[in-house]
N, CA, C and O atoms as a CHARMM CRD file, in Angstrom:
* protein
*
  388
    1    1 UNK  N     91.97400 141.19500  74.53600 PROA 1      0.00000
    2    1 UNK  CA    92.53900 141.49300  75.84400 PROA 1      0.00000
    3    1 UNK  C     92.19100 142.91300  76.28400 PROA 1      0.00000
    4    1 UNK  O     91.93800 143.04300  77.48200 PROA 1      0.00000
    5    2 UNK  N     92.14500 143.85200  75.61300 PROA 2      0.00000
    6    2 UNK  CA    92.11300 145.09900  75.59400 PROA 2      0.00000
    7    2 UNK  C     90.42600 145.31400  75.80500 PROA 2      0.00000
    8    2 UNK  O     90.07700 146.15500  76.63300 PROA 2      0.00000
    9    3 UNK  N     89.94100 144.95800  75.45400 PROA 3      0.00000
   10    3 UNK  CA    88.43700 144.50900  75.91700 PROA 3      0.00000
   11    3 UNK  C     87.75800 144.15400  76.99000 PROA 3      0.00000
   12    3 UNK  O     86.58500 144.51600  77.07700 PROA 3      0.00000
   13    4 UNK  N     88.35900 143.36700  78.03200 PROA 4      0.00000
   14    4 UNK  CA    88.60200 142.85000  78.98500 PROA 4      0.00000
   15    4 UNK  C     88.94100 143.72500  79.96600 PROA 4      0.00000
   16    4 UNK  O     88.22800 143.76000  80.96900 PROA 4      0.00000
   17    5 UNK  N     90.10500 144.60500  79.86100 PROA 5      0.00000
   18    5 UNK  CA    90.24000 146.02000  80.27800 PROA 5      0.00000
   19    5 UNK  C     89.55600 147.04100  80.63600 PROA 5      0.00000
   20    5 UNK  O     89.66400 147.74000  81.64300 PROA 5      0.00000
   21    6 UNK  N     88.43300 147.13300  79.26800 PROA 6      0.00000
   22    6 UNK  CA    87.63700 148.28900  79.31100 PROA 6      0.00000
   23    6 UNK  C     86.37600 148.20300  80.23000 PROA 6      0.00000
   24    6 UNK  O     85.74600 149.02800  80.89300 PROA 6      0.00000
   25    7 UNK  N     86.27100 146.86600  79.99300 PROA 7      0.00000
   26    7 UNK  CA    85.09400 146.37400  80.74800 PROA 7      0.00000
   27    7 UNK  C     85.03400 145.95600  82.26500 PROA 7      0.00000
   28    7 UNK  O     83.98200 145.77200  82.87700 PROA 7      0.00000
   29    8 UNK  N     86.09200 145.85100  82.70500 PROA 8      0.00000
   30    8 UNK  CA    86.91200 145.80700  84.17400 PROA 8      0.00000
   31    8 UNK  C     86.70900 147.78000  84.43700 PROA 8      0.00000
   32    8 UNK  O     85.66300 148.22100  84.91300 PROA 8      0.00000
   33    9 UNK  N     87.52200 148.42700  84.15500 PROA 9      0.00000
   34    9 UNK  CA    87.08200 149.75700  84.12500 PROA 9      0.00000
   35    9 UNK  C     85.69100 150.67000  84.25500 PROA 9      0.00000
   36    9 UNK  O     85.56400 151.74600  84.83900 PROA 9      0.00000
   37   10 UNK  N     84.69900 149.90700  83.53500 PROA 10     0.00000
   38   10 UNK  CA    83.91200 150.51700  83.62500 PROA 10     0.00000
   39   10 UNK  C     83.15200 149.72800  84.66000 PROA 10     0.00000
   40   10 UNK  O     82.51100 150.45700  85.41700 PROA 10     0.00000
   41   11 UNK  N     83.05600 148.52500  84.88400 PROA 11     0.00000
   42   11 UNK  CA    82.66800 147.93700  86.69700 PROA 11     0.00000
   43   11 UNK  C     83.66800 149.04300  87.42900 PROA 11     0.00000
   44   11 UNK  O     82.99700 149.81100  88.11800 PROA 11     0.00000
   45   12 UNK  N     84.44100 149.20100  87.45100 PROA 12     0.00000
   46   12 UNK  CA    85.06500 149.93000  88.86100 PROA 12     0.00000
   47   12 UNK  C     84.32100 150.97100  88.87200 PROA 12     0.00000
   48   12 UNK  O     83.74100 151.21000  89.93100 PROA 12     0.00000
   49   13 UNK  N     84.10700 151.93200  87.66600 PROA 13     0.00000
   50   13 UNK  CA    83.73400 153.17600  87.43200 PROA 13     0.00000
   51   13 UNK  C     82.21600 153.14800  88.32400 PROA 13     0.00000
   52   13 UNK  O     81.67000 154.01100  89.01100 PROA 13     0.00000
   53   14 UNK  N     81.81400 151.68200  87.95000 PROA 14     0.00000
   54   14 UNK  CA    80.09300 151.70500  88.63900 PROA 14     0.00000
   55   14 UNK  C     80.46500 151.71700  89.85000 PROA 14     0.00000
   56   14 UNK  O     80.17100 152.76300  90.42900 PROA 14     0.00000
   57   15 UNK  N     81.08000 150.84400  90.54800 PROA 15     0.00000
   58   15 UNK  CA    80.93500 150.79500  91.89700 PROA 15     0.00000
   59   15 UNK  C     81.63400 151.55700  92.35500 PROA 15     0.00000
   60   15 UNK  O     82.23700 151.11300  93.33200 PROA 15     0.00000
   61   16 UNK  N     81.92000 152.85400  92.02100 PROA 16     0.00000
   62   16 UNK  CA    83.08600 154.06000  92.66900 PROA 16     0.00000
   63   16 UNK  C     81.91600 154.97700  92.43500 PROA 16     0.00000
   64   16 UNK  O     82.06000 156.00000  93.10500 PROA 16     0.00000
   65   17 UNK  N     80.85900 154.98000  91.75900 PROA 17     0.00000
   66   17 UNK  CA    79.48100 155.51300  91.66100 PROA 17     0.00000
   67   17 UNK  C     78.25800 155.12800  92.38800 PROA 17     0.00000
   68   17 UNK  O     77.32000 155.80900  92.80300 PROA 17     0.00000
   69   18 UNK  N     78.46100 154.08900  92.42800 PROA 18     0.00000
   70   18 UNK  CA    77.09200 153.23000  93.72600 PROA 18     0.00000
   71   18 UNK  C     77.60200 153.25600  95.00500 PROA 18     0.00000
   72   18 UNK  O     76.75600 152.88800  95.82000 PROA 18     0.00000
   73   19 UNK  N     78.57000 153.52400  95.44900 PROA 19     0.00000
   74   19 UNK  CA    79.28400 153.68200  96.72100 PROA 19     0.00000
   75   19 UNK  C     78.42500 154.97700  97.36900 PROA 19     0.00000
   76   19 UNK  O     77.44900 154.76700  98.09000 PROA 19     0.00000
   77   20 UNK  N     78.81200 156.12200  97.09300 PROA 20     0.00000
   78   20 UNK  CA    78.35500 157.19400  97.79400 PROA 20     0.00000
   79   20 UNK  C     76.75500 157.10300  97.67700 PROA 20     0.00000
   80   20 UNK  O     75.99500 157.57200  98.52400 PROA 20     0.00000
   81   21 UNK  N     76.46900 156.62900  96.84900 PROA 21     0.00000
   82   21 UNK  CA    74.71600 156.70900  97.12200 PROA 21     0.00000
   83   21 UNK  C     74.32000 155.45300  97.82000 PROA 21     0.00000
   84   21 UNK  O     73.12300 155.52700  98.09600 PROA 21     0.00000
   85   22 UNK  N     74.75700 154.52200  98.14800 PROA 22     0.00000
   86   22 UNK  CA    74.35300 153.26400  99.06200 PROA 22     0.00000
   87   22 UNK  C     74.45400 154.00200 100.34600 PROA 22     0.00000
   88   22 UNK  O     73.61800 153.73400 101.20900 PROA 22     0.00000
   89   23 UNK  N     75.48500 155.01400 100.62400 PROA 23     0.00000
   90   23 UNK  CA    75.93000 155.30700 102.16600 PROA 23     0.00000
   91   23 UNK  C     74.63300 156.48100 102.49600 PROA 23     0.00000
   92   23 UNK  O     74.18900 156.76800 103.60800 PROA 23     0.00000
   93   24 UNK  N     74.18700 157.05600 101.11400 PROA 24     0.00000
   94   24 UNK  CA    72.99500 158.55000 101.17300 PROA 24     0.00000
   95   24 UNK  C     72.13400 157.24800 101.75600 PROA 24     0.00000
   96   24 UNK  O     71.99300 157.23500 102.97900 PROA 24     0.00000
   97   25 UNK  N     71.61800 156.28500 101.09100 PROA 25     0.00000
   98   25 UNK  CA    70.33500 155.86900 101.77800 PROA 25     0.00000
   99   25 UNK  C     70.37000 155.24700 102.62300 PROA 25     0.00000
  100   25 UNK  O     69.23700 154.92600 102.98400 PROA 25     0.00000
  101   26 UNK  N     71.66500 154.58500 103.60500 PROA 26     0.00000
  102   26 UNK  CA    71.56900 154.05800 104.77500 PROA 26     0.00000
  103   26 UNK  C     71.60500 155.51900 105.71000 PROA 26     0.00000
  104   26 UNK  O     70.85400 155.47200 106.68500 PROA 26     0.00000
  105   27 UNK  N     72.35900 156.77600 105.54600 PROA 27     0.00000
  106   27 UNK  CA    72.01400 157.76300 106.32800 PROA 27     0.00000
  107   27 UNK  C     70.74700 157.94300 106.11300 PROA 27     0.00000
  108   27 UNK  O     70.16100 157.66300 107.15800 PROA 27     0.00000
  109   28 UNK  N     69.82400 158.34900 105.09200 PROA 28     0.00000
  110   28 UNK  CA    68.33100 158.41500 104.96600 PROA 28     0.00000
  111   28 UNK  C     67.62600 157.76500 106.19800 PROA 28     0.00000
  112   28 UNK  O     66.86100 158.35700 106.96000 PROA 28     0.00000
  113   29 UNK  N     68.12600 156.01600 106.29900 PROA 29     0.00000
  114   29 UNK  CA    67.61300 155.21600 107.23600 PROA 29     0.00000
  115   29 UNK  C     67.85800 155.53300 108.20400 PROA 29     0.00000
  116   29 UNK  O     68.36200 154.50100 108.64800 PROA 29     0.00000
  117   30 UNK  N     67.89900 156.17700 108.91000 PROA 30     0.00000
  118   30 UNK  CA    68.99400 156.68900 110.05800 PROA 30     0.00000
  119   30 UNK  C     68.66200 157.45000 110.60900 PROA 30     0.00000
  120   30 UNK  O     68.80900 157.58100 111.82400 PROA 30     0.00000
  121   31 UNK  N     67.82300 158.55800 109.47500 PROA 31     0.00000
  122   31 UNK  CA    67.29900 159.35900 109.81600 PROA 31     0.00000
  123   31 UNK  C     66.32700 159.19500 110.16500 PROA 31     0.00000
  124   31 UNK  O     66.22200 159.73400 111.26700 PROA 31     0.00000
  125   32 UNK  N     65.20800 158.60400 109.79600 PROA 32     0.00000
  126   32 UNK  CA    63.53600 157.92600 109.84300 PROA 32     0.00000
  127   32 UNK  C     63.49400 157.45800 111.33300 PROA 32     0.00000
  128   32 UNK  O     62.34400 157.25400 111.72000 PROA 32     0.00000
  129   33 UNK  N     64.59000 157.21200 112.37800 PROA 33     0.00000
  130   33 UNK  CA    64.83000 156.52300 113.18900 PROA 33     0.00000
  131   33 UNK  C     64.64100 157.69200 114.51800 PROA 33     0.00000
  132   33 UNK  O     64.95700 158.84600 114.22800 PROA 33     0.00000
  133   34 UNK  N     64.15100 157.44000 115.92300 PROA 34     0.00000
  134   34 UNK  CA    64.20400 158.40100 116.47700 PROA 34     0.00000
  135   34 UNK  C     65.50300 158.97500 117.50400 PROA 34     0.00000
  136   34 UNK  O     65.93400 158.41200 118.51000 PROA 34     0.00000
  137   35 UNK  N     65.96400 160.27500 116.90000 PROA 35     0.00000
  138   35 UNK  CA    66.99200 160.63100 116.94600 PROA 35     0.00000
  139   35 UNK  C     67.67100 160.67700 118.32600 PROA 35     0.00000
  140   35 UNK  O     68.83700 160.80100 118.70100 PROA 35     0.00000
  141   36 UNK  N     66.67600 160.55200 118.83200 PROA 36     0.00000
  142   36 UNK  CA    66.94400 160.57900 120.73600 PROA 36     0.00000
  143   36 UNK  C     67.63000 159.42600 120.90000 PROA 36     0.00000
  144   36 UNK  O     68.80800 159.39700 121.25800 PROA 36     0.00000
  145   37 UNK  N     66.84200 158.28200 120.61600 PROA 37     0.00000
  146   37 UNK  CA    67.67500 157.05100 121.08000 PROA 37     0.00000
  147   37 UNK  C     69.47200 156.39600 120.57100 PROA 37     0.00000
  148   37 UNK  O     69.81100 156.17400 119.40900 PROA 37     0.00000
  149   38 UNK  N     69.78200 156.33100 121.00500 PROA 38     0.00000
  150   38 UNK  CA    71.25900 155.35600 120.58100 PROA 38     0.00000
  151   38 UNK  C     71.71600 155.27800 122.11200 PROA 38     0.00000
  152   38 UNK  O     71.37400 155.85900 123.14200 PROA 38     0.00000
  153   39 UNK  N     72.80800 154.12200 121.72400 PROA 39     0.00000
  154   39 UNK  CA    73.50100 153.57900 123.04200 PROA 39     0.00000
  155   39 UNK  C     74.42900 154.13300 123.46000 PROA 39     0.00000
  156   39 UNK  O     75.00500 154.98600 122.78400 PROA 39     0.00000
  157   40 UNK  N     74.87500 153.75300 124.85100 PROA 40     0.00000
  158   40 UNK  CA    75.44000 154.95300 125.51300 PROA 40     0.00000
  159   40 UNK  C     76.26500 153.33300 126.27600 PROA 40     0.00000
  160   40 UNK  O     75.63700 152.36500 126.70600 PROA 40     0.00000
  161   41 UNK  N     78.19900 153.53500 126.22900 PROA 41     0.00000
  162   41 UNK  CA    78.70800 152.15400 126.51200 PROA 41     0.00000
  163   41 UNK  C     79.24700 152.99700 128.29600 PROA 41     0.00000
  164   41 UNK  O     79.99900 153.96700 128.39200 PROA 41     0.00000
  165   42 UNK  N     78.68600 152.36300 129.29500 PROA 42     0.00000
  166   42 UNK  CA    79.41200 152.77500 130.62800 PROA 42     0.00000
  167   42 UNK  C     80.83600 152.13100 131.30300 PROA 42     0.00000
  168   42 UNK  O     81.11500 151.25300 132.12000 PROA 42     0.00000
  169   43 UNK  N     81.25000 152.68700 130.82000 PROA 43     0.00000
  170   43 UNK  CA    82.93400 152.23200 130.76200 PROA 43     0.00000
  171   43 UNK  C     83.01100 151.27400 132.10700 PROA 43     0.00000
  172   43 UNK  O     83.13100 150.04900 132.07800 PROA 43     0.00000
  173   44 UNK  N     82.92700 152.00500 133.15800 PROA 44     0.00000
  174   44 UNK  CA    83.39200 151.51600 134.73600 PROA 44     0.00000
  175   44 UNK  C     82.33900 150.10700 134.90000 PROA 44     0.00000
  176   44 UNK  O     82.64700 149.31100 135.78800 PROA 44     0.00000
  177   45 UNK  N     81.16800 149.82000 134.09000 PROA 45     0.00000
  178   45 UNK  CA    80.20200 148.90700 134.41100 PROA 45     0.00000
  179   45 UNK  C     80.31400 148.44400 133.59800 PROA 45     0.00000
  180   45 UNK  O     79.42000 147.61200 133.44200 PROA 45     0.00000
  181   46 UNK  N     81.07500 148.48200 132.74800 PROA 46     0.00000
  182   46 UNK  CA    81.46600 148.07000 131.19700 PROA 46     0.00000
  183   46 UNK  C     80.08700 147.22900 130.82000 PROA 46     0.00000
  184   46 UNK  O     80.00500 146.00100 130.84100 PROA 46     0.00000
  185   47 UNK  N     78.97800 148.18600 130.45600 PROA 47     0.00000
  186   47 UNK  CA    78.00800 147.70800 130.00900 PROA 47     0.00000
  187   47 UNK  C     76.96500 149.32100 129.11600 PROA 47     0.00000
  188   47 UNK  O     77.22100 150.52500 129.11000 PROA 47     0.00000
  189   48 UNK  N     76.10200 148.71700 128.64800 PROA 48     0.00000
  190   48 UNK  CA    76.04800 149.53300 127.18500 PROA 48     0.00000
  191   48 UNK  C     74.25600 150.18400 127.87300 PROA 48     0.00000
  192   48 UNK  O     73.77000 149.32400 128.60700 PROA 48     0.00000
  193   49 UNK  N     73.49600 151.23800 127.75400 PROA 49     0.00000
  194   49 UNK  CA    72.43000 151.42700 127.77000 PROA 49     0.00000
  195   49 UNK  C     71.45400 152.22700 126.51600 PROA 49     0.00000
  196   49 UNK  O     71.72700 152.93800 125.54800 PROA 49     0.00000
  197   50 UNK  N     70.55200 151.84100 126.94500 PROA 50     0.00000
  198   50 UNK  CA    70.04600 152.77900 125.40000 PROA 50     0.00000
  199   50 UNK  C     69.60100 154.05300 125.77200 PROA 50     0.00000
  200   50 UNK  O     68.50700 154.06200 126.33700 PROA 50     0.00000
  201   51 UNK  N     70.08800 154.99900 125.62700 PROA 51     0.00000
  202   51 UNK  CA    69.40800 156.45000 125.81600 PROA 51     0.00000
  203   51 UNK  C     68.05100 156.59100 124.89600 PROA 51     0.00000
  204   51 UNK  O     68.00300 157.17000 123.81100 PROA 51     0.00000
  205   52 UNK  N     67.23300 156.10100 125.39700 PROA 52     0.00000
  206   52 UNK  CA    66.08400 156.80600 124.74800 PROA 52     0.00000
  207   52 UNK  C     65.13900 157.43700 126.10200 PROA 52     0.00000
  208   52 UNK  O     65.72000 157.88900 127.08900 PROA 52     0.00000
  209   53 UNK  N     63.81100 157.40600 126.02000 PROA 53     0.00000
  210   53 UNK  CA    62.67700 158.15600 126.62200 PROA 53     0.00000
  211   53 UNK  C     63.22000 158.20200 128.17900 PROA 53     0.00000
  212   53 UNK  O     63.52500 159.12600 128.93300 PROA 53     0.00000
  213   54 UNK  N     63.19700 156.90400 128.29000 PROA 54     0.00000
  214   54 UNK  CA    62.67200 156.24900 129.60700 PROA 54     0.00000
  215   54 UNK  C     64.68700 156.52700 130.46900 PROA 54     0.00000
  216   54 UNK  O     64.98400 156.63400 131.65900 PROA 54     0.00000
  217   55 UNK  N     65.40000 156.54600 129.50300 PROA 55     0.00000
  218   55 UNK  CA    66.88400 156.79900 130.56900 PROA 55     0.00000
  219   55 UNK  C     66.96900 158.80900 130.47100 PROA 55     0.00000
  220   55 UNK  O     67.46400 159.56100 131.31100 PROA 55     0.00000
  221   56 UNK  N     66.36000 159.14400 129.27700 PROA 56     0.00000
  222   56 UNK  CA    66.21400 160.56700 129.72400 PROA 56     0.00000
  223   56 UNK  C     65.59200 161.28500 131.17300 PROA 56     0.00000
  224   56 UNK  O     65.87400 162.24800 131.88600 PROA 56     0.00000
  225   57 UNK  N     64.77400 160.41000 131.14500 PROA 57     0.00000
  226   57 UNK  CA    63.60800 160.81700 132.05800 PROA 57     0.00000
  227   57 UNK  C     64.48000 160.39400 133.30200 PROA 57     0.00000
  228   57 UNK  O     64.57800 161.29200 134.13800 PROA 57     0.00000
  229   58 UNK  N     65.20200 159.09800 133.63600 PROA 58     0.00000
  230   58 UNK  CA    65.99300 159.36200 134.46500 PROA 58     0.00000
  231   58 UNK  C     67.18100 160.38400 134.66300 PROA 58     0.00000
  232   58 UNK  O     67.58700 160.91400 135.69700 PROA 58     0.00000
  233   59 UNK  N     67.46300 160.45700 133.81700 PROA 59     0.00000
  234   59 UNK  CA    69.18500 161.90500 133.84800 PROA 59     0.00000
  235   59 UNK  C     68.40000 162.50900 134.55500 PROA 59     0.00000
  236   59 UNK  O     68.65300 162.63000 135.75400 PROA 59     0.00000
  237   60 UNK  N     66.93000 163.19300 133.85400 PROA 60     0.00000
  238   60 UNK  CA    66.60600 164.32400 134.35100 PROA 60     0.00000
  239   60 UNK  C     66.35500 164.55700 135.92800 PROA 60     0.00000
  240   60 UNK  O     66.53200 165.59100 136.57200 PROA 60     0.00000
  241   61 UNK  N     65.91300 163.35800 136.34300 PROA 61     0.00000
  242   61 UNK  CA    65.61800 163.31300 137.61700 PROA 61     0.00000
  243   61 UNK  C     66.87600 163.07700 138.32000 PROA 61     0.00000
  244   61 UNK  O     66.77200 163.42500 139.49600 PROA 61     0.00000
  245   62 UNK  N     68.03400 162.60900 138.02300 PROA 62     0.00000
  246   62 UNK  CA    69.45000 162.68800 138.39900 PROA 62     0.00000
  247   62 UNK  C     69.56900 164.58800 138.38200 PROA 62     0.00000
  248   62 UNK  O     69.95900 165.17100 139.39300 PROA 62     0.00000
  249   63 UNK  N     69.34500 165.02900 137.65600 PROA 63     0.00000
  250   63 UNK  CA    70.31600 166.42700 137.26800 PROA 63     0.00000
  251   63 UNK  C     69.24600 166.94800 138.48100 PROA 63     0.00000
  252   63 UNK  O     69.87700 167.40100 139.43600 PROA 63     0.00000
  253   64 UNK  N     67.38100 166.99900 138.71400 PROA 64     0.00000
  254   64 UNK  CA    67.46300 167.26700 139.88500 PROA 64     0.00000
  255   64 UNK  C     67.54300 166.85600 141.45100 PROA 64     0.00000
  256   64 UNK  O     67.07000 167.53700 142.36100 PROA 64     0.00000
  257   65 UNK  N     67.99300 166.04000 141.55300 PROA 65     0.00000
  258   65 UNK  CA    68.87100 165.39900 143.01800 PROA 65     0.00000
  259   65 UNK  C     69.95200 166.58200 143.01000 PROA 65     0.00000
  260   65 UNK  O     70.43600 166.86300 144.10600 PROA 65     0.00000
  261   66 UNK  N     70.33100 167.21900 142.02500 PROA 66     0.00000
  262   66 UNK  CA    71.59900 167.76600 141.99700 PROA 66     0.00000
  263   66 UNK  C     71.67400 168.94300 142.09900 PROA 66     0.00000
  264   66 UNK  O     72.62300 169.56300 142.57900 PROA 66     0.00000
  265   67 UNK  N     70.12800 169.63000 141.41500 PROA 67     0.00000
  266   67 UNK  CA    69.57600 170.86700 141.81000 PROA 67     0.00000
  267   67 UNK  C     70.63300 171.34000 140.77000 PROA 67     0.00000
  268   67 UNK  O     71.43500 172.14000 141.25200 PROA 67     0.00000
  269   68 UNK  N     70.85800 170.98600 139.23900 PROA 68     0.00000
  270   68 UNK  CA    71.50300 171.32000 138.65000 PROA 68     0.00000
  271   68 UNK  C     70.67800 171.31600 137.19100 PROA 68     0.00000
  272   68 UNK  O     69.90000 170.41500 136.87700 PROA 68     0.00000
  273   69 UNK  N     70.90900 172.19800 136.55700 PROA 69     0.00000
  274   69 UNK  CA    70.20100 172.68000 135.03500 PROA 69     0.00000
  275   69 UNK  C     70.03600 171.37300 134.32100 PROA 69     0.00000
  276   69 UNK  O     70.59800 170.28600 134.46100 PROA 69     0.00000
  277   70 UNK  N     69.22300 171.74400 133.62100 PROA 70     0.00000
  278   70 UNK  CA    69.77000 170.40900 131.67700 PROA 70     0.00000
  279   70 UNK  C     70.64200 170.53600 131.35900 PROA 70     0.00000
  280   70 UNK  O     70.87400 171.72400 131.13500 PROA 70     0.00000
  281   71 UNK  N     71.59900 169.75300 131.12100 PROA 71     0.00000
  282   71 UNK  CA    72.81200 169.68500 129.83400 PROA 71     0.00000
  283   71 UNK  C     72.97800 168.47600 129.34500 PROA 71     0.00000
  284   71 UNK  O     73.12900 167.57200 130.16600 PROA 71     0.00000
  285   72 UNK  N     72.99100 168.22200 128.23500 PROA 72     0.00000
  286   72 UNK  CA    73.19000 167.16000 127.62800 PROA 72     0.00000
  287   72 UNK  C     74.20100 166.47800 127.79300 PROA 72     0.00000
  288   72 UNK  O     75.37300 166.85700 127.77700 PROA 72     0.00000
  289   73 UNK  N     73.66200 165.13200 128.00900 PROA 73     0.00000
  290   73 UNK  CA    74.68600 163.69700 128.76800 PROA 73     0.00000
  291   73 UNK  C     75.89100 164.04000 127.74000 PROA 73     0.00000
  292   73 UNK  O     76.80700 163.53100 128.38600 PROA 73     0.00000
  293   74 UNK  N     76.26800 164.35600 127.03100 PROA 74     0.00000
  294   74 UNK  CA    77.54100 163.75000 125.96600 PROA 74     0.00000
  295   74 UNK  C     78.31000 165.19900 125.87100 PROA 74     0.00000
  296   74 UNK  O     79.21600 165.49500 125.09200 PROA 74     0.00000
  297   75 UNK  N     77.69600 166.02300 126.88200 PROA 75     0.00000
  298   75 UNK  CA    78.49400 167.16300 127.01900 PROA 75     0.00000
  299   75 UNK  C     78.94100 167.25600 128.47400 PROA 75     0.00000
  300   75 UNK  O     79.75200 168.16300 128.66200 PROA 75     0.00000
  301   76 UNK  N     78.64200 166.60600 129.44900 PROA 76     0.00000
  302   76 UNK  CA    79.26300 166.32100 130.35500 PROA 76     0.00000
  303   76 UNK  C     80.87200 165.90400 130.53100 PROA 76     0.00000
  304   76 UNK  O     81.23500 165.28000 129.53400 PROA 76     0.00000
  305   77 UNK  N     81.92200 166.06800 131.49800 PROA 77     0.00000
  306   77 UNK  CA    83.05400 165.62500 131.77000 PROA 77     0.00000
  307   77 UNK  C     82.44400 164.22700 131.95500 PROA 77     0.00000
  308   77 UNK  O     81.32700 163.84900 132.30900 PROA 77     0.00000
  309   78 UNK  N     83.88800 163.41100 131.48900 PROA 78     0.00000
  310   78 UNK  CA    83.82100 162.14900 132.55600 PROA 78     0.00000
  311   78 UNK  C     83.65400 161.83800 133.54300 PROA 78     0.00000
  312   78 UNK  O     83.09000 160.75800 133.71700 PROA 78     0.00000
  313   79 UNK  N     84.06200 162.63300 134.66600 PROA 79     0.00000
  314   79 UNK  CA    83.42600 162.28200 136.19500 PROA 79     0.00000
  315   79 UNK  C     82.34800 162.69900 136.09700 PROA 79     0.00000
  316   79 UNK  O     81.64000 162.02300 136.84400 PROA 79     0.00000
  317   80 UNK  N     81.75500 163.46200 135.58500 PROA 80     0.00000
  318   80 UNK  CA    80.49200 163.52700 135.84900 PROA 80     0.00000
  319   80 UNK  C     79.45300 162.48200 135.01200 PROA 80     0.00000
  320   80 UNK  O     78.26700 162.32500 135.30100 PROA 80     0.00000
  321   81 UNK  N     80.09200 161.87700 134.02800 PROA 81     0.00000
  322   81 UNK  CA    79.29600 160.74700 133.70400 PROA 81     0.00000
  323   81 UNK  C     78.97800 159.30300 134.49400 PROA 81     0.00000
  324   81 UNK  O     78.16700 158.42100 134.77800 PROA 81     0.00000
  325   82 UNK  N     80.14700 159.77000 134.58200 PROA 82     0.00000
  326   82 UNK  CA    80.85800 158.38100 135.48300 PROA 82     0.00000
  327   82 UNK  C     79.76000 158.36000 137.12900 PROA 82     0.00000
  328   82 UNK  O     79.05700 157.49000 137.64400 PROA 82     0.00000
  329   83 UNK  N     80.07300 159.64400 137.46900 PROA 83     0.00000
  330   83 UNK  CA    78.55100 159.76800 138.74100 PROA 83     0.00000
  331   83 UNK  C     76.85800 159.65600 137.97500 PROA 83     0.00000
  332   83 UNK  O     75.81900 159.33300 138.55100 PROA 83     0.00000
  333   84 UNK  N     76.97100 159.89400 137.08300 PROA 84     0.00000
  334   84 UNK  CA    75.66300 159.77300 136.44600 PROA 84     0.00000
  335   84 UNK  C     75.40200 157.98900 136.37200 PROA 84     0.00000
  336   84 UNK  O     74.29700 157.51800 136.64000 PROA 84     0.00000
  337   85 UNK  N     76.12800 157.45400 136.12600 PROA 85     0.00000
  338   85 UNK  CA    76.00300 155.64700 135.98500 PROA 85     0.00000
  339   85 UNK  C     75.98100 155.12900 137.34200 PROA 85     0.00000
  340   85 UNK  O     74.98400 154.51700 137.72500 PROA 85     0.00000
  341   86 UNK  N     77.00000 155.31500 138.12500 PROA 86     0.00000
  342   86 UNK  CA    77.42800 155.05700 139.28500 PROA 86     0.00000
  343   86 UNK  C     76.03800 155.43500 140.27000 PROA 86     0.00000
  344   86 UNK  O     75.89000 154.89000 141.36400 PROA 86     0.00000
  345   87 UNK  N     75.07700 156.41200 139.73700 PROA 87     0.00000
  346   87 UNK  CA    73.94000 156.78700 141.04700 PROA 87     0.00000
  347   87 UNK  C     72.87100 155.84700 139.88400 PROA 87     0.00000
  348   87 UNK  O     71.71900 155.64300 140.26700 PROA 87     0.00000
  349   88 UNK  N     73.22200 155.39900 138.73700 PROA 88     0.00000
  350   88 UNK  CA    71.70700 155.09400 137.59900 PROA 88     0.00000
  351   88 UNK  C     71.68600 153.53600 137.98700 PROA 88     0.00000
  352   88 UNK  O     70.59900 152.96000 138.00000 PROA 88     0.00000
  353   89 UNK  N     73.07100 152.72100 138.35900 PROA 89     0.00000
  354   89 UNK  CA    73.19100 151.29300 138.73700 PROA 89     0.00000
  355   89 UNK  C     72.19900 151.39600 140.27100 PROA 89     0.00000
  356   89 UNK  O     71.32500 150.55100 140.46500 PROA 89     0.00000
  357   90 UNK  N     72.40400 152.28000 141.07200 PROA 90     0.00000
  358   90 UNK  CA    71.89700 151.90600 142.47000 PROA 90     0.00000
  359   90 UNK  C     70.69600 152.46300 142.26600 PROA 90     0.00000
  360   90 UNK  O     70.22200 152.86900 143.32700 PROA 90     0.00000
  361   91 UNK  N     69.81600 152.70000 141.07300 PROA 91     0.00000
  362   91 UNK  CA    68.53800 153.78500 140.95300 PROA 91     0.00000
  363   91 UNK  C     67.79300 152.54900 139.53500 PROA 91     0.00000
  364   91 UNK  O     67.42700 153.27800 138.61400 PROA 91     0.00000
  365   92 UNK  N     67.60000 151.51000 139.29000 PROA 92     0.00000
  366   92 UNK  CA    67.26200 150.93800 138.56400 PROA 92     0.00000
  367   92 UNK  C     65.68600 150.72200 138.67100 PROA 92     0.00000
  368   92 UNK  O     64.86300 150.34800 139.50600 PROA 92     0.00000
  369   93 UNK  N     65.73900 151.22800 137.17700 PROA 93     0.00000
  370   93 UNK  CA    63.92900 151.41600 137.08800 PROA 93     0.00000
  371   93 UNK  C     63.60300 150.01700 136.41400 PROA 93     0.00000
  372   93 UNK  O     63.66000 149.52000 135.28900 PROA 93     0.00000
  373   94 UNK  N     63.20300 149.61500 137.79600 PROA 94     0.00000
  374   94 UNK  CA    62.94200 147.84800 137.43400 PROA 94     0.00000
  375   94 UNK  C     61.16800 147.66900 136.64000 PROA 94     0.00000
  376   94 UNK  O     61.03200 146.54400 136.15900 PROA 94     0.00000
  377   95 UNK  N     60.08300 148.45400 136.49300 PROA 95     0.00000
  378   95 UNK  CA    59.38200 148.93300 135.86900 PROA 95     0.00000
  379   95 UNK  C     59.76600 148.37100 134.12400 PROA 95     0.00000
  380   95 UNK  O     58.96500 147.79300 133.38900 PROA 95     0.00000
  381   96 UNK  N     60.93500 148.67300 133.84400 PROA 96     0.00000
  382   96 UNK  CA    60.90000 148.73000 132.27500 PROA 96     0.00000
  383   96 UNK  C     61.83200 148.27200 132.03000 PROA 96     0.00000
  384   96 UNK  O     62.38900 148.72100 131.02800 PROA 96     0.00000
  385   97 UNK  N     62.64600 146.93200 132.92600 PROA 97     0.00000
  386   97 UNK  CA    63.65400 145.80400 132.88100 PROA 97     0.00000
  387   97 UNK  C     63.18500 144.83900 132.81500 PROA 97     0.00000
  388   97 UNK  O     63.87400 143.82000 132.76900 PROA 97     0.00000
């Protein structure tokens, strides 16, 4: 019985050890990936976009309509995101839809 024990123990011991390094190489993967892109969820259109190349390239041309600097989308207030979607729905780059 006591055997049974030890050997239960030392499975936990492994997988309380393979844990943190399964999570190192899915961040690894993660990394290999290009860092620009991930999705971006638009609350009011309750619909999801992918920020990569091609929606940068729009902000940017949003920020100048606005005659306003770079700043990064995820440092923006909410209303101002919220106008950023709200002008990107009536501005659809049908090109790469």
């Amino acid at each position: 019985m006591h055997r049974g024990y030890r050997y239960f123990g030392t499975m936990l011991l492994a997988a309380a050890l393979a844990t943190p390094l399964a999570g190192a190489l899915q961040d690894h993967d993660d990394h290999d990936r290009d860092k620009d892109e991930h999705r971006v969820y638009d609350r009011d259109h309750k619909d999801y976009h992918n920020w990569d190349a091609n929606e940068d390239r729009m902000y940017r041309g949003w920020l100048e309509t606005k005659h306003e600097t770079y700043r990064d989308f995820n440092r923006l207030d909410a209303k101002r995101q919220r106008e950023y979607w709200d002008w990107r729905h009536n501005h659809e780059d049908h090109d790469h839809h």
